[in-house]
C-alpha positions in Angstrom: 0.0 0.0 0.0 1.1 3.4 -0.8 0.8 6.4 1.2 1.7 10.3 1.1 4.1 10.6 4.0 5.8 14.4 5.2 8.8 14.7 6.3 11.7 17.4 7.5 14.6 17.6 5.8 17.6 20.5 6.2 14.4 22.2 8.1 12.0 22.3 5.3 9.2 20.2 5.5 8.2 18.3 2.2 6.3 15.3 0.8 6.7 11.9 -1.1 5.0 8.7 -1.8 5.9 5.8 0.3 5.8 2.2 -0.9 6.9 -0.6 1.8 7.7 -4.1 0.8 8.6 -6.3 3.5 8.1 -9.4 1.7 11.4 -10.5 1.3 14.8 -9.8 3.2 16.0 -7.0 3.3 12.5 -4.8 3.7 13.0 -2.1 1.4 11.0 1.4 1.0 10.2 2.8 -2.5 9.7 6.8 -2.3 8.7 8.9 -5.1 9.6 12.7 -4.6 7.1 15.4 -4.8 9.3 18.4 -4.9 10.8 20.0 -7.5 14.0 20.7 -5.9 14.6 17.8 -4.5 13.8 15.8 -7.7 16.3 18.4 -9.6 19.0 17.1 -6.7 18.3 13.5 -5.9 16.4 12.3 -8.9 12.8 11.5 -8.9 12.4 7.8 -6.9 14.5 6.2 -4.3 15.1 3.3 -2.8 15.5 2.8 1.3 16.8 -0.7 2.6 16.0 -1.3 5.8 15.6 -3.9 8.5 12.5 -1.9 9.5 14.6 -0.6 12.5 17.6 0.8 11.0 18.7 2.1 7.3 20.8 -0.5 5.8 23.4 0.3 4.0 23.5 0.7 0.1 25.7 0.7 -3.1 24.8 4.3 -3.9 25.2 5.7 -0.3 26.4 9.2 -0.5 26.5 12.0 2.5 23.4 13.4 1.2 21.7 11.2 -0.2 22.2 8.8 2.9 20.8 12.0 5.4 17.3 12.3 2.7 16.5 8.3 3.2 17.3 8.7 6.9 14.6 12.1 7.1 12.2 10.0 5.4 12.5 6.7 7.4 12.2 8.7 10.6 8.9 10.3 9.4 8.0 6.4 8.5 9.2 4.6 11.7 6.0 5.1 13.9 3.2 5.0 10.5 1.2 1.9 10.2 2.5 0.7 7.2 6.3 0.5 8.8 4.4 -1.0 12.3 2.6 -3.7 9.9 5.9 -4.0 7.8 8.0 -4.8 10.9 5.8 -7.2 12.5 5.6 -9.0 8.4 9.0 -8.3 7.8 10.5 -10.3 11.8 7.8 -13.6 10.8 9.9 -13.7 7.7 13.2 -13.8 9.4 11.9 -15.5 12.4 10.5 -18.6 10.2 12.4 -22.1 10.1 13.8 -23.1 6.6 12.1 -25.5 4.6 14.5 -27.9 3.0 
């Protein structure tokens, strides 16, 4: 489920579109930005990976870019998508292997 989610970010307050998958391992958090400026910056979608606690890290991990993700998953971490994601996301980890 997607969902318009606000956030702070260098003390400005802006919006994006949150996707979160938790259906596989890592969890990962598919944003589409809303503002111009940050689009112009950072490009238009972006990807957070995350154990649904912590950013994980990624291949593209820059200064900036790494402090944006971080802004957003705060503004995420007490939603009820994340809350539904984390308690999907542990039953995945949590479940025995089938061999």
């Amino acid at each position: 489920m997607d969902s318009e989610t606000q956030f702070s970010f260098r003390n400005t307050h802006y919006f994006c579109k949150t996707y979160v998958d938790s259906s596989a391992h890592p969890c990962y958090v598919f944003v589409i930005l809303l503002d111009n400026g940050l689009i112009h910056e950072f490009g238009e979608e972006l990807t957070i990976k995350t154990d649904c606690e912590k950013l994980l890290p990624r291949t593209d991990d820059h200064p900036r870019l790494v402090a944006l993700r971080q802004a957003i998953f705060d503004s995420l971490k007490k939603t009820p998508e994340l809350l539904l994601a984390q308690q999907q996301y542990q039953q995945l980890i949590t479940k025995p292997r089938q061999v």
